[in-house]
Every structure is written in structure tokens, then in C-alpha cells.
C-alpha positions in Angstrom: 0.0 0.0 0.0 1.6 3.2 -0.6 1.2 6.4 1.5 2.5 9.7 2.5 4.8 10.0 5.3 5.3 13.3 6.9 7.0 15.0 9.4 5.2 18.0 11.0 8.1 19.0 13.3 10.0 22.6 12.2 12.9 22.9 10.0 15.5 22.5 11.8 14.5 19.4 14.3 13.8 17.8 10.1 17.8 18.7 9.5 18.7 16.9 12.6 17.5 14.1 12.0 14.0 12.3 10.5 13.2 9.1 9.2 14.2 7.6 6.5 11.9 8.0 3.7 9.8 10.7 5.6 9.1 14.3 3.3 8.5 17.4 5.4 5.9 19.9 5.6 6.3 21.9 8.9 3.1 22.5 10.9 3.7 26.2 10.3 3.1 26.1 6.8 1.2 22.4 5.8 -2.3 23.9 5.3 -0.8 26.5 2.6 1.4 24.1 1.0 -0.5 20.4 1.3 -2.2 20.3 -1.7 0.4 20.8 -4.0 2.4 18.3 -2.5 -0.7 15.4 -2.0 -3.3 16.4 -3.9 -5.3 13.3 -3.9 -8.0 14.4 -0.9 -8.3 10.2 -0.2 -4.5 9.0 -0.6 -3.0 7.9 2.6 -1.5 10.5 5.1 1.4 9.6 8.1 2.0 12.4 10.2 4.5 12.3 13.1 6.0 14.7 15.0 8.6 14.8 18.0 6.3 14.0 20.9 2.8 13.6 19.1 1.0 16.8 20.1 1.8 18.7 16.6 0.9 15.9 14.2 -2.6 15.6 16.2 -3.2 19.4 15.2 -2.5 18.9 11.9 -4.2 16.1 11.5 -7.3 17.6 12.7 -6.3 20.2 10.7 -6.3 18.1 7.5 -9.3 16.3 8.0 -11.5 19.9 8.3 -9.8 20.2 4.8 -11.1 17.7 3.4 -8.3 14.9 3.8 -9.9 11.1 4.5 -7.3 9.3 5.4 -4.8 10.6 8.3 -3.4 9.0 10.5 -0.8 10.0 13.7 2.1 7.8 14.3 3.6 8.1 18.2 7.4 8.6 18.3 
């Protein structure tokens, strides 16, 4: 099954270190810059973040914009 796997966390936690595989779209600017970078509103969506609390927000976030299929992975 393919997905989307992104990290929420800010730039420079992303330059220290992220996992492998993982694209980043900073909670700061995903709602402006999501749909050009997923634009399928049903395709698969990983968010994680540092501790959890971020990816949650965007999450919800997501899902008020129409995104189906989010999900929040714990670190």
C-alpha cells in the first residue's frame, strides 16, 4: 500500500534528523502548502511529529480540509 509519510516538526529538528523516507511539511506552513504536494484528498497520510502533540493538530487540521485518510504515528 503506498502512503504519505510526513514529518510535522519545524525545519531544523527535520535537519537533525527524520526518518528515513519521511518528506517534510512543517506545521507552520502544511495547510498553505498540502495540496500541491498530495493532492489526492483520499491518498493515505502519516503524520509524526517529535512527541505527538503537533501531528494531532494537523491532523485535525487536514481532515477539516477535506483529507480522508490521516493518520498519527507516536514517536
Amino acid at each position: 500500500m503506498q502512503f504519505h509519510f510526513v514529518d510535522v516538526r519545524e525545519d531544523h529538528e527535520f535537519l537533525i534528523d527524520h526518518a528515513a523516507g519521511a518528506c517534510h511539511l512543517g506545521k507552520g506552513i502544511i495547510e498553505r502548502d498540502i495540496e500541491k504536494a498530495i493532492s489526492d484528498k483520499n491518498a493515505p497520510i502519516i503524520l509524526y511529529c517529535s512527541g505527538g502533540y503537533r501531528s494531532v493538530l494537523v491532523a485535525d487540521t487536514l481532515q477539516l480540509m477535506g483529507c480522508k485518510n490521516v493518520v498519527v504515528v507516536g514517536w
